[in-house]
N, C-alpha and C positions, 0 to 999 in steps of 0.2 A: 759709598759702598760699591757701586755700580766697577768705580776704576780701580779696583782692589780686584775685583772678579780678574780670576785666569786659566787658561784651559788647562794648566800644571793641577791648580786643586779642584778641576772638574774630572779629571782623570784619577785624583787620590781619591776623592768623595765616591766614586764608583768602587775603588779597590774597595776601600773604605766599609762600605754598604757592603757589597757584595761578602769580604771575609768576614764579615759581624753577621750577617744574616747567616751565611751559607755555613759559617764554622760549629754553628750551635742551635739552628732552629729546631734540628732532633731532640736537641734533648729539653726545650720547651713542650715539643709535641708529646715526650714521654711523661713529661712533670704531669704538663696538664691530663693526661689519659689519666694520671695515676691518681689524683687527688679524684676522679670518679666522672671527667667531661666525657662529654659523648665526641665522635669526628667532628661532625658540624660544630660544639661548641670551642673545643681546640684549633679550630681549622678559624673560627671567629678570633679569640684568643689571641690567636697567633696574627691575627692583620690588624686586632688593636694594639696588641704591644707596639707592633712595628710602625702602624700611623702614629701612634702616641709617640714615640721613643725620637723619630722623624722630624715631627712638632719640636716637640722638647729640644731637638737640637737646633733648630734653626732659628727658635725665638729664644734662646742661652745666647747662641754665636754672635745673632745679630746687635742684640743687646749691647750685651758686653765687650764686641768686637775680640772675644776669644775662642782659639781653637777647641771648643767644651764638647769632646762626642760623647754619646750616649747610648747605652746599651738596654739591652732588657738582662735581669738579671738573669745567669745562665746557671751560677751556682743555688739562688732559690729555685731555680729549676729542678736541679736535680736535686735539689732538700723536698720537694713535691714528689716524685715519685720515690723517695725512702720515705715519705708519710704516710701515703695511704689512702684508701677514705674514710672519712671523718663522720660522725655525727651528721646527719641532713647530707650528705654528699656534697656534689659541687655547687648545690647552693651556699653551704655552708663553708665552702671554700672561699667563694668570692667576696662573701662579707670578711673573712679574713686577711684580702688580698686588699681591701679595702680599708682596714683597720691597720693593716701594715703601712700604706700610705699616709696615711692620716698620723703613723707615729713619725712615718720619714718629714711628714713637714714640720711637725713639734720640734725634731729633733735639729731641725734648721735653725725655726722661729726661737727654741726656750733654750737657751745655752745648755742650762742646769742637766740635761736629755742627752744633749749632744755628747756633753765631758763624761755622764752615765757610761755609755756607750763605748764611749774612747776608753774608759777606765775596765772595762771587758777583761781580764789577762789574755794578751795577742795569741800566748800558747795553746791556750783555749776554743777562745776562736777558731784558730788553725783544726784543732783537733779535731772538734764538732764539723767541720767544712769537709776534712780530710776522710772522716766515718759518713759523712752522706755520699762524697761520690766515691765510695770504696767498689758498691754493689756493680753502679750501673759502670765501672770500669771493669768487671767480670765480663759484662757482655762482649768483649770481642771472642774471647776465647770461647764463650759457650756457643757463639753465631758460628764457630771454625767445629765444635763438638756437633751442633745441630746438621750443618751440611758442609764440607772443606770446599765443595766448589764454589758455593757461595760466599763463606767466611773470608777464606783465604786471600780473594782477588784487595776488598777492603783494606786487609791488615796489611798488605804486600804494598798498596798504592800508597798507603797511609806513609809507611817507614819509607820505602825508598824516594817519595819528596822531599817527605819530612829531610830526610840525611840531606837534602840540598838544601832546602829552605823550609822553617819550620812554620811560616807562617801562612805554604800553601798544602801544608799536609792534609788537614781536614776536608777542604775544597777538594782535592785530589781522593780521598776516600768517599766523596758522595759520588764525584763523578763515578767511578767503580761501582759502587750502590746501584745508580741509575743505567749503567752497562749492565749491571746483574739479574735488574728487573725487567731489561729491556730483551737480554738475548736468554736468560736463564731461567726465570719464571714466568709461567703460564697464566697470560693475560684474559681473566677469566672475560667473556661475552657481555657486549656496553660498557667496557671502560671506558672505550675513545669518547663513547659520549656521556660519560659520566665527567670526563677531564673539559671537555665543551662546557659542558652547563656549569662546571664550577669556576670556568671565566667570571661570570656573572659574581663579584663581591657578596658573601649573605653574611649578614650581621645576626648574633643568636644573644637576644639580652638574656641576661641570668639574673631573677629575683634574688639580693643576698638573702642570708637568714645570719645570725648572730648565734652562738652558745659558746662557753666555756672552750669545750673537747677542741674547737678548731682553731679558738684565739690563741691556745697556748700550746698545740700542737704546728698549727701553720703560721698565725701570726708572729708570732714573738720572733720564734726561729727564722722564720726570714726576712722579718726585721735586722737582726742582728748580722743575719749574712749577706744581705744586699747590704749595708753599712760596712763591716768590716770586709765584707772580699771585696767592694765594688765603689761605694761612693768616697771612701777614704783610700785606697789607693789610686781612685780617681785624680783629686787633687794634689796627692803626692808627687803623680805623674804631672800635671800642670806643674807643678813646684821645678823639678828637675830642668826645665825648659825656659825655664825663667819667668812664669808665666804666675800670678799671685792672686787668684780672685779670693772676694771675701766666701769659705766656702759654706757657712748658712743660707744664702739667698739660694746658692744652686741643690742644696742639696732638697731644700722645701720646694723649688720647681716639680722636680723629678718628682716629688712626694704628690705633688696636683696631678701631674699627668700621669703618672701609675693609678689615681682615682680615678681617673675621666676613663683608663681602658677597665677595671675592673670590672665593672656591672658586665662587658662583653667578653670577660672568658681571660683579661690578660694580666697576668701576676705583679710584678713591680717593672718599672724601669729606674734606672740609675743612672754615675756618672762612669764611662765608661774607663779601662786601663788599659788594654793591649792597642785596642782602636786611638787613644788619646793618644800614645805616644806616634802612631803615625801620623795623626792629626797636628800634635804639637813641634813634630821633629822636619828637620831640614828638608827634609825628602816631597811633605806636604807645600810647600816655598823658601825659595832664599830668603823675600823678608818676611819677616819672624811676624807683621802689622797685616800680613794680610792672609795668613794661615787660616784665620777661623771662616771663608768661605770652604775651606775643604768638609770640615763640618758641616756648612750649612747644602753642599751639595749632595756629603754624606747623607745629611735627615732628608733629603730630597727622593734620593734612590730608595730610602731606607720603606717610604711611602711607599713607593712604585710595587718595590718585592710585596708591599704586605697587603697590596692590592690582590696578589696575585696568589694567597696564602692557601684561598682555596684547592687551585691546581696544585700546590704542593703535596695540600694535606691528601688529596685524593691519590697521586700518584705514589707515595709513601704508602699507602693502604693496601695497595697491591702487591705487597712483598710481604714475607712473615714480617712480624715484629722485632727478632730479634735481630734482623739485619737493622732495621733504622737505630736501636738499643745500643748495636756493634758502633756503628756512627758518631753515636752520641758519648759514650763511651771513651771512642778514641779523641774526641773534643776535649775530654776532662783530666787526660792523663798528665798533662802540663799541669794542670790546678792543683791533682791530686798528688802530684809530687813535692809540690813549692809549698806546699799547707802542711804536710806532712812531715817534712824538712825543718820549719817552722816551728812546728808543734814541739817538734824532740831536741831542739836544735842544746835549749837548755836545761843541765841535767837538776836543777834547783824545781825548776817545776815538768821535769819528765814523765814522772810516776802519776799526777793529777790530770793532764794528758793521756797520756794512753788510756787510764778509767775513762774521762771522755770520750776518747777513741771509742774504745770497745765498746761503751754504754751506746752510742750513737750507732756502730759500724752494726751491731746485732739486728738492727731494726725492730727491736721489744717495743710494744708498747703495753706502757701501764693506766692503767685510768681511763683508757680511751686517750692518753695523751703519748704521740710517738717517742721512741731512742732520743731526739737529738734535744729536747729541753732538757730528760732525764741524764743526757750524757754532759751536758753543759752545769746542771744541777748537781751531779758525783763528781766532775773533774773539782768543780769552784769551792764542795763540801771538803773533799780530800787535799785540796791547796791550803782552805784555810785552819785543817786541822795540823796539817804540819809545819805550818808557820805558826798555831796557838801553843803547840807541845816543842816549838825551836828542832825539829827533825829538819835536816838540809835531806830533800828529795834530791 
């Protein structure tokens, strides 16, 4: 293994780390706020995913000798703050983040789960994906409504990387952010040592609790969306690269190690797509046999950041929220495009989608159970009625 190491994927594993964390830890930080964690316990949250997710890649890659990166899921993310809070609060979140893992390794281990899953309609999928981050893709524009000299610098940094390179746009909007809090907002008295003592790692365990309202409001739903947005196009992406693992064994990993970060505040991890394909593509090495150290450098960094999740979370603290919202936001509008496109692409199941859509995109909840089961629930009711009465949607 040792002669396989090269400073070409010690240098992607950093890119690597750095646009997986930096491009989307906001809208972790929103999920978790939303579903009812306090700072500290997001701020905890947030360095188990990333130890976890870290782990998880470096004992895949090493394994298997494949380039397998891993993500935290970013669209359960933001299906967390279109949920709410639940029943028992974030206790009762974490047992559902728990019970989401616990279905991601079934669905490894039990075929019968897996093909469930797969048998989903993809239109569907897409459309519940695309009505979760509808909201928090609002936020840039309301961040430009609440203050322009703040908004604006974001939205401006974001577009004109993006038009160079799209996959430094996001990175390029925090920077902005961090310019914004730094010369634009007034840094209220003991921040500096408020960002000191949050050097120090603190780990915040969270008691699960278990009911109904949050298994089938947070669990199910983002079950189904860390599977269908993240570990199946995971593999997909290995596939394209030439790359073939069996994908049960990986996909019930991720399912262990989204357990292990739960009880501390951190939702799923999975396999990752945008980060795989630099991990699997030429760029991460010429030969193709020793790519998955870029991976295993990647989960290396990926540790380090979430060492450091504290000072994040603290310095995010210090600017309203809807600037970090704006952030996060601009992280989703790629997702919320490609799901959305997805969704409507076919006019046979158009009409069952967009009732998905809409049912999802409202954020109603009934029963105490949020939009996005009830909108996966009307889209799949309204498909299979027009395929009982032979209506072509």
């Amino acid at each position: 293994m040792l002669r396989a190491f090269s400073l070409q994927s010690l240098f992607m594993g950093l890119l690597i780390a750095f646009v997986g964390f930096a491009s989307s830890f906001a809208v972790v930080l929103h999920g978790l706020i939303g579903v009812g964690a306090s700072e500290a316990q997001a701020a905890s949250g947030l360095m188990a995913l990333s130890i976890s997710m870290g782990l998880c890649a470096i004992v895949i890659s090493a394994v298997t000798r494949l380039p397998v990166s891993i993500a935290w899921s970013t669209p359960g993310a933001a299906l967390l703050a279109s949920a709410g809070i639940v029943e028992g609060g974030f206790n009762a979140a974490v047992g559902a983040f728990l019970v989401c893992g616990l279905l991601v390794v079934v669905a490894g281990l039990w075929k019968p789960l897996g093909r469930l899953v797969s048998s989903i309609p993809a239109p569907l999928a897409n459309a519940m994906l695309a009505g979760v981050l509808l909201s928090l893709c609002f936020a840039p524009v309301k961040a430009i409504a609440f203050n322009p000299l703040f908004g604006l610098p974001i939205l401006i940094a974001w577009a004109l990387v993006g038009s160079i390179n799209k996959l430094y746009a996001v990175p390029a909007a925090l920077i902005a952010f961090m310019l914004v809090i730094t010369f634009g907002v007034e840094i209220p008295a003991g921040a500096f040592s408020a960002l000191s003592s949050a050097l120090v790692p603190t780990v915040e365990f969270v008691m699960p609790q278990f009911n109904v309202a949050a298994m089938i409001s947070i669990a199910l739903p983002l079950f189904i969306v860390t599977m269908a947005s993240q570990n199946i196009p995971g593999i997909a992406v290995l596939k394209v690269n030439d790359y073939h693992p069996e994908p049960g064994p990986l996909f019930a990993t991720t399912g262990v190690f989204s357990m292990l970060s739960a009880p501390f505040g951190g939702h799923a991890v999975n396999l990752a797509a945008i980060t795989a394909a630099m991990c699997a593509g030429g760029d991460s090495h010429p030969d193709r046999n020793r790519r998955y150290w870029s991976a295993i450098n990647a989960g290396a960094f990926y540790i380090l950041f979430g060492l450091l999740a504290g000072v994040v979370t603290t310095f995010v603290s210090l600017a309203p929220s809807i600037l970090i919202e704006a952030v996060a936001g601009l992280a989703l509008v790629g997702a919320f495009a490609g799901s959305a496109m997805a969704a409507f692409t076919d006019p046979k199941t158009r009409e069952a989608a967009a009732i998905t859509f809409l049912v999802t995109a409202s954020g109603v909840s009934f029963g105490g159970v949020s939009g996005a089961f009830w909108g996966l629930i009307a889209g799949g009711a309204m498909l299979a009625l027009a395929r009982f009465t032979g209506k072509k949607s």
